[in-house]
PyMOL commands that place a pseudoatom at each C-alpha (Angstrom):
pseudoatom trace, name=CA, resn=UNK, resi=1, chain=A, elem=C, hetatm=0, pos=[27.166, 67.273, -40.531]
pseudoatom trace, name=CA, resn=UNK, resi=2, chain=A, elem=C, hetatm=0, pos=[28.775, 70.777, -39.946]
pseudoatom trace, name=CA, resn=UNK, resi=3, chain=A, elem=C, hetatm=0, pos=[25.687, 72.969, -40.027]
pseudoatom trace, name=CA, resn=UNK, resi=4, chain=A, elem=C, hetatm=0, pos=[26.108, 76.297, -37.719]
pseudoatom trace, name=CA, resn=UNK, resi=5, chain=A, elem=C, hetatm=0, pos=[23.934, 79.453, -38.366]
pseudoatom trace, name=CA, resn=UNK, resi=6, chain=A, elem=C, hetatm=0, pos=[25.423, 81.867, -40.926]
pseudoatom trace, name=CA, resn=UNK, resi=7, chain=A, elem=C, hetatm=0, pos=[28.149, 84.609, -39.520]
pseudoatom trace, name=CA, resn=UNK, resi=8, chain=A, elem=C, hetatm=0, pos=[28.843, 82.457, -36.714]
pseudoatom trace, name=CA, resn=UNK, resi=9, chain=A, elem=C, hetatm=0, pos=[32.169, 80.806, -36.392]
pseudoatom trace, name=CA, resn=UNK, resi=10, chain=A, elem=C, hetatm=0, pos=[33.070, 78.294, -33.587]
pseudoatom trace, name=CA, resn=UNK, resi=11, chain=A, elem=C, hetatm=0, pos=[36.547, 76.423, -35.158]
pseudoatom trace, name=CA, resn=UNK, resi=12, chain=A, elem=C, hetatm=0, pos=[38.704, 77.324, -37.788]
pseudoatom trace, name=CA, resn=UNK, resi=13, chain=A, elem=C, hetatm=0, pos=[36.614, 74.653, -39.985]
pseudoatom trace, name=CA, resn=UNK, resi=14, chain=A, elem=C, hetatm=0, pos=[32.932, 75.881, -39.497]
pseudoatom trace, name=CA, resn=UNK, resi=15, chain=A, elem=C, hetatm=0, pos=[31.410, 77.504, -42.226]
pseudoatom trace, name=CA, resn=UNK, resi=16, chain=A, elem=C, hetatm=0, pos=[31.389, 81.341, -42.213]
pseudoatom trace, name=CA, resn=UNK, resi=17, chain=A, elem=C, hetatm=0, pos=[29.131, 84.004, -44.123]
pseudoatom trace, name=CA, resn=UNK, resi=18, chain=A, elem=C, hetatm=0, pos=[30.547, 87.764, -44.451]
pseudoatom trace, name=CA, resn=UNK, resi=19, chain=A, elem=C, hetatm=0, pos=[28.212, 90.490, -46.611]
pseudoatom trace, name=CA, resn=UNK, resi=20, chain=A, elem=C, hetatm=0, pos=[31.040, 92.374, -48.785]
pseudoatom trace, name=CA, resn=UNK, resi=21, chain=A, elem=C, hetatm=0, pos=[28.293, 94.245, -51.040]
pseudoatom trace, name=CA, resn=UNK, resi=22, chain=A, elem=C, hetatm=0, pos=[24.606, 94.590, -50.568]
pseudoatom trace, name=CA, resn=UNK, resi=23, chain=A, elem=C, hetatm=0, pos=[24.241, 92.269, -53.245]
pseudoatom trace, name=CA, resn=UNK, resi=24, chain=A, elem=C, hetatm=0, pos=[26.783, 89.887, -52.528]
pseudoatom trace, name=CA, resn=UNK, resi=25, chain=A, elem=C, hetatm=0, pos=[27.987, 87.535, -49.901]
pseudoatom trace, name=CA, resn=UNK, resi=26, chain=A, elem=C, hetatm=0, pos=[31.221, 85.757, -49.137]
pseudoatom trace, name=CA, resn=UNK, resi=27, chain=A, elem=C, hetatm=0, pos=[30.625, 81.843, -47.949]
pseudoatom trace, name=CA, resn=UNK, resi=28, chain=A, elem=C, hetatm=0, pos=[33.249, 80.027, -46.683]
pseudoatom trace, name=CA, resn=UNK, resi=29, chain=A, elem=C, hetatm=0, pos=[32.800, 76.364, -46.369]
pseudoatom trace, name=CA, resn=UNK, resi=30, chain=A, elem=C, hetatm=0, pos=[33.788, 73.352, -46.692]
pseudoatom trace, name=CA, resn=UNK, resi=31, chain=A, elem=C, hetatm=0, pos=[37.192, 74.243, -48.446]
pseudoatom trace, name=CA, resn=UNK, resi=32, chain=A, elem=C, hetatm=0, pos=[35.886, 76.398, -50.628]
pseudoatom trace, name=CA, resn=UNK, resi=33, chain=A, elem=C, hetatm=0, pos=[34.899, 80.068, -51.134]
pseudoatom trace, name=CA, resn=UNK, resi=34, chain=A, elem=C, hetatm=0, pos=[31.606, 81.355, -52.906]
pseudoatom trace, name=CA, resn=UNK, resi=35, chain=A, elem=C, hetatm=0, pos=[30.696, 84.489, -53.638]
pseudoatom trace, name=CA, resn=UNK, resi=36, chain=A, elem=C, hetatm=0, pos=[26.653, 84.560, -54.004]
pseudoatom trace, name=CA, resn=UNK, resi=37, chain=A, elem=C, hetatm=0, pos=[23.391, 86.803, -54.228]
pseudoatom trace, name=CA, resn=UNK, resi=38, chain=A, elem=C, hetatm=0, pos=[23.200, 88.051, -50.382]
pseudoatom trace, name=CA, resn=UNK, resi=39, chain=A, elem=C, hetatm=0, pos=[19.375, 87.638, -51.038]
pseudoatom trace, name=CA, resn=UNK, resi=40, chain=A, elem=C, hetatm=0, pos=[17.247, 84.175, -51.004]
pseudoatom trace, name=CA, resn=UNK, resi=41, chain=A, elem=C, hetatm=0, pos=[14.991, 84.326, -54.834]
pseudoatom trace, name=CA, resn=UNK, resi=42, chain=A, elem=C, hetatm=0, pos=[12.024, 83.781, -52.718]
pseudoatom trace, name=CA, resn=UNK, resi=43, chain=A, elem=C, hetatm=0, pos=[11.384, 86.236, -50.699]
pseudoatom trace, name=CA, resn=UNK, resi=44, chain=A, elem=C, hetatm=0, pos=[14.821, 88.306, -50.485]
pseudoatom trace, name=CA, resn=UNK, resi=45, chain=A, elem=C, hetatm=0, pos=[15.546, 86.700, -47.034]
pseudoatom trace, name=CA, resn=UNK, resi=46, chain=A, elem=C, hetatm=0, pos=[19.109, 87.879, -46.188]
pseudoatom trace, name=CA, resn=UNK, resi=47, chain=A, elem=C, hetatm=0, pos=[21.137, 84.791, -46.115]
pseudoatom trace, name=CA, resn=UNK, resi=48, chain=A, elem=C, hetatm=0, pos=[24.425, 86.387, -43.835]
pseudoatom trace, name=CA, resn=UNK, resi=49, chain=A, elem=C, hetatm=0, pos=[21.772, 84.899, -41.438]
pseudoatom trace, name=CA, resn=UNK, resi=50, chain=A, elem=C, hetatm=0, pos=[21.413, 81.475, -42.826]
pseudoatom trace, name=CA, resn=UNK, resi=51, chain=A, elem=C, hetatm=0, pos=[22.172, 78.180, -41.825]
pseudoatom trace, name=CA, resn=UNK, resi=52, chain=A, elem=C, hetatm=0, pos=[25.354, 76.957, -43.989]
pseudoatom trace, name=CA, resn=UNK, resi=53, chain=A, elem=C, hetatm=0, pos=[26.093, 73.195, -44.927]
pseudoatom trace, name=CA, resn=UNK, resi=54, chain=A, elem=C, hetatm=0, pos=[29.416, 73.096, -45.196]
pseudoatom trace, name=CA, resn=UNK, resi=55, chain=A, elem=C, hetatm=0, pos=[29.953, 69.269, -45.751]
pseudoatom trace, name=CA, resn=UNK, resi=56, chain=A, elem=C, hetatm=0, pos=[27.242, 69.453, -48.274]
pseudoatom trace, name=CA, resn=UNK, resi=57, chain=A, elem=C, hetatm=0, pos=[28.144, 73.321, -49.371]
pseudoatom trace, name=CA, resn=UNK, resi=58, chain=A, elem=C, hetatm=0, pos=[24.592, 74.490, -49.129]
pseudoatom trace, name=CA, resn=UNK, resi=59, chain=A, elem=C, hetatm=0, pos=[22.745, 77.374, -47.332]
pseudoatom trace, name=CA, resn=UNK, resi=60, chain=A, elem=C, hetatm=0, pos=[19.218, 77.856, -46.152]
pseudoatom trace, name=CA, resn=UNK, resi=61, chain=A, elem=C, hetatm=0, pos=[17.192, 80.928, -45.883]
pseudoatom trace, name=CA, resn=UNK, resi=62, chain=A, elem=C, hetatm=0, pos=[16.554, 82.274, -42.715]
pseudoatom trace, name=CA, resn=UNK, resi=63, chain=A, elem=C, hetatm=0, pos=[12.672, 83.245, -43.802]
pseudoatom trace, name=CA, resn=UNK, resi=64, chain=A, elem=C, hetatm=0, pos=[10.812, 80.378, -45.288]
pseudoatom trace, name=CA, resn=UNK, resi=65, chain=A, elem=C, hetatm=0, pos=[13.977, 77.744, -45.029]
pseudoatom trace, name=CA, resn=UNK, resi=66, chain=A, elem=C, hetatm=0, pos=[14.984, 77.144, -48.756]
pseudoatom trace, name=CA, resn=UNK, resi=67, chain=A, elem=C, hetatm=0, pos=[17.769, 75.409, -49.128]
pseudoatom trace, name=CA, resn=UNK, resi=68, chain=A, elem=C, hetatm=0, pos=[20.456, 75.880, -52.288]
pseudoatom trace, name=CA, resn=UNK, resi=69, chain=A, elem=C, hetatm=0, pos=[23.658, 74.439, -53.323]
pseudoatom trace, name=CA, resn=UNK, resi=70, chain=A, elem=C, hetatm=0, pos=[26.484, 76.877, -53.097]
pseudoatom trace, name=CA, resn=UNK, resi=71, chain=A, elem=C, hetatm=0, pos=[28.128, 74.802, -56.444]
pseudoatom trace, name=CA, resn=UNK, resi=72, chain=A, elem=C, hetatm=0, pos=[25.676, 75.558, -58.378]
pseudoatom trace, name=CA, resn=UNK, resi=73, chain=A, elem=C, hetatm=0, pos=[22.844, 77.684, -57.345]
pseudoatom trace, name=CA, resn=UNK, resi=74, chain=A, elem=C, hetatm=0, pos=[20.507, 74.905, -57.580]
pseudoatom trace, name=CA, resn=UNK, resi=75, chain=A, elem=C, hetatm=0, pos=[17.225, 74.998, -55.357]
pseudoatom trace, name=CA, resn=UNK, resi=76, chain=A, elem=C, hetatm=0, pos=[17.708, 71.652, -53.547]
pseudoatom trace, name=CA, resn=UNK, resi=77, chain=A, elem=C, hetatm=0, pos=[14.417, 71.790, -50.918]
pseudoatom trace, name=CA, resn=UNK, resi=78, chain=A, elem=C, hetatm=0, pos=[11.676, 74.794, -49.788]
pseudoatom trace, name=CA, resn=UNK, resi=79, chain=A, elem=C, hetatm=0, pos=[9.440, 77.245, -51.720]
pseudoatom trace, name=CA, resn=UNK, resi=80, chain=A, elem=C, hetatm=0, pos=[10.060, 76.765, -55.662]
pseudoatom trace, name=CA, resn=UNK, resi=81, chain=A, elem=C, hetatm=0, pos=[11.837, 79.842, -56.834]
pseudoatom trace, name=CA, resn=UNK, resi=82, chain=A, elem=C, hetatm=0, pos=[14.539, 81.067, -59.066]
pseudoatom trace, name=CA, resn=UNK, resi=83, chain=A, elem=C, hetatm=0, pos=[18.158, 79.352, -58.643]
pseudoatom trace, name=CA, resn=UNK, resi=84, chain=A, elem=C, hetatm=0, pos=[20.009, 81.383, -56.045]
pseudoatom trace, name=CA, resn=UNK, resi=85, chain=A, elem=C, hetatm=0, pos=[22.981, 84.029, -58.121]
pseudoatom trace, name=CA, resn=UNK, resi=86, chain=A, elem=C, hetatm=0, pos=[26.540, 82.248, -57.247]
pseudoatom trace, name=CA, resn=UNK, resi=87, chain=A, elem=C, hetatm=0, pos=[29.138, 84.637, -58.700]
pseudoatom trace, name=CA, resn=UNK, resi=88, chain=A, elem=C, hetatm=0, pos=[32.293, 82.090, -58.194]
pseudoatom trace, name=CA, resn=UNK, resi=89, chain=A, elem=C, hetatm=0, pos=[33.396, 79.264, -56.271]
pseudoatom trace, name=CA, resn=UNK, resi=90, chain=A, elem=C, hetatm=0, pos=[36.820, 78.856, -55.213]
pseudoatom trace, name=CA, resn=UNK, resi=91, chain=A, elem=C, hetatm=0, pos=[38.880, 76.789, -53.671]
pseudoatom trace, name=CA, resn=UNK, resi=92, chain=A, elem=C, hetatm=0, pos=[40.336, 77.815, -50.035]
pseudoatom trace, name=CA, resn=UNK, resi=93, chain=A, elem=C, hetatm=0, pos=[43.886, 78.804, -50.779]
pseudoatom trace, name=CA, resn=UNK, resi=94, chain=A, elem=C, hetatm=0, pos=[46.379, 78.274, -48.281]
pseudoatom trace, name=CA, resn=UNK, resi=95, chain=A, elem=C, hetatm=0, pos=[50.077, 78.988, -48.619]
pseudoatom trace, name=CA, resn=UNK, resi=96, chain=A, elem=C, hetatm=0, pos=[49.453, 79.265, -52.519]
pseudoatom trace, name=CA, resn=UNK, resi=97, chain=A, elem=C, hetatm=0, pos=[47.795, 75.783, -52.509]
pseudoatom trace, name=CA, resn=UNK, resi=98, chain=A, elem=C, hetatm=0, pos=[44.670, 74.617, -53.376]
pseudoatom trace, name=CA, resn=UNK, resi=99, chain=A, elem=C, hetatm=0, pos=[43.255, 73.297, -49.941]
pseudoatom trace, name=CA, resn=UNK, resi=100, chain=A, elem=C, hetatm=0, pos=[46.472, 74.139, -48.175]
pseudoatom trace, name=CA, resn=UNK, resi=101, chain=A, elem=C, hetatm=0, pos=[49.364, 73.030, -47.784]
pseudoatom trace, name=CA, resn=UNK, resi=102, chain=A, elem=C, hetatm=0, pos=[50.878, 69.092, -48.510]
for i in range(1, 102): cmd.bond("trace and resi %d" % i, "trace and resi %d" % (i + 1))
show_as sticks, trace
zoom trace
């Protein structure tokens, strides 16, 4: 399982967090890119400092440790609230490919 606390990076494959708006974050993980709600439904814990999934693409709130998946939003474990706001999901581009390069 590759699960390292948000805005921490340790190889060029561990999952990565970066706050480009107030409202919005930028998750990088496994191969993909998501652009979410920078704030956990629950209680607005700030999820740059959450724990990211990246085999599983999910994060987990720092506060109360609710857990979402980055695909869709979904609350997957923790306090029942809202589904968390994911803007997009992309896939990591690499030299103009999909997932890199053949």
């Amino acid at each position: 399982m590759t699960a390292v606390p948000a805005g921490r990076r340790r190889g060029a494959d561990e999952p990565v967090v970066r706050q480009v708006t107030e409202e919005l974050v930028l998750v990088e993980a496994g191969g993909h890119k998501v652009l979410a709600s920078a704030v956990c439904p629950h209680r607005g814990g700030r999820l740059k400092y959450g724990r990211v999934d990246g085999d599983r693409l999910r994060i987990t709130c720092p506060l109360h440790h609710t857990t979402f998946d980055l695909a869709s939003g979904e609350r997957t474990s923790g306090a029942a609230c809202a589904a968390l706001r994911v803007v997009d999901v992309l896939p990591d581009m690499q030299d103009g490919v999909p997932g890199g390069a053949p």
